[in-house]
N, C-alpha and C positions, 0 to 999 in steps of 0.2 A: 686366748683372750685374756686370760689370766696375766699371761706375760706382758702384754701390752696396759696394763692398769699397773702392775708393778712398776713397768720402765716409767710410768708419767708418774707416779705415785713418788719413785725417787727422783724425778726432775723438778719436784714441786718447789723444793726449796730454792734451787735455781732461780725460778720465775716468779718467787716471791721477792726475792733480792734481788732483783734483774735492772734494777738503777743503779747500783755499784756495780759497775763495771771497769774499774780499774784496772785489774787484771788483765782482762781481755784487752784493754789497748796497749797497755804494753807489750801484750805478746805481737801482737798486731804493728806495733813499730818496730821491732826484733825484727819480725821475721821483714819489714819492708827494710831496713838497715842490710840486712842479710843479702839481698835480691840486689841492691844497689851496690855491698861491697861484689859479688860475684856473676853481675852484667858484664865490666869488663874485662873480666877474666876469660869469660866464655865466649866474649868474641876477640880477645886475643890468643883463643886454641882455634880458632875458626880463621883467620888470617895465619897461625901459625902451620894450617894443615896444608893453607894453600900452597907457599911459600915451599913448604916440606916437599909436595908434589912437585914444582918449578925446578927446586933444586934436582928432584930423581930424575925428573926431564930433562935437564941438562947434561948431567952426568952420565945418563946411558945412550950415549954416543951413537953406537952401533947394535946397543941391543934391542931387538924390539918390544921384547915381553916388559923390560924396564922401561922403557916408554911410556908404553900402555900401561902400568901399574904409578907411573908419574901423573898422568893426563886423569887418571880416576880420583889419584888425589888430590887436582886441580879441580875437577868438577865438586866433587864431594865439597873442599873446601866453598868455596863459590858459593852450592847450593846450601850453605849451614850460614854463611854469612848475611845473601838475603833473605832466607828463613828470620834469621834474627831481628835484622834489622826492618824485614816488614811487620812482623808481632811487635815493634817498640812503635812501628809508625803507627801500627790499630790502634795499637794503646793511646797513643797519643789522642788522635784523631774522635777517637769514642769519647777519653775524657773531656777536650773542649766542645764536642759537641751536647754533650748532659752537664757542662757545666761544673764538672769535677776536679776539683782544686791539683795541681800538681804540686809534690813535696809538702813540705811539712808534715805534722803528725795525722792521724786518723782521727777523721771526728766519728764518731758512732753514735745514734739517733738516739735521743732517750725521752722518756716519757714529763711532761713538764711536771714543775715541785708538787708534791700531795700533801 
């Protein structure tokens, strides 16, 4: 019990200050900056694995174990690509349906002037 009146004890200050928030949207456009430099990247290793598999498909002629280790990389890739790209379509989908602004910066609620 103790513990828990200490941890709010030192969040006080926090939540006194809790209208400056500047910090926190910064961090919060960072990290949204971050997610949109490395969207396309991550579905260009998701096309790249397909493609990797295609090739081992190709190339193992007559083996079948290399086939079979093609065709997995074929699916794998496949299944990481609509993975991805149905999580961008939710995303989407949720934000115009709650009316969620896309791009630009983060507004974060704040209490009106005191």
């Amino acid at each position: 019990m103790k513990k828990i009146v200490i941890s709010a004890l030192a969040f006080a200050p926090t939540l006194v200050f809790a209208q400056q928030l500047g910090n926190l949207e910064t961090l919060l456009n960072s990290i949204k900056r971050l997610v949109n430099l490395a969207l396309p990247i991550v579905v260009a290793l998701g096309l790249l694995g397909f493609f990797w598999g295609l090739v081992q498909y190709i190339f193992a002629a007559g083996d079948e174990t290399k086939k079979e280790a093609g065709k997995n990389h074929m699916i794998w890739g496949i299944v990481a690509l609509f993975v991805m790209v149905s999580v961008w379509g939710l995303v989407q989908f949720i934000g115009t349906a709650f009316n969620i602004q896309q791009g630009g910066s983060v507004n974060i609620p704040t209490v009106p002037g005191i």
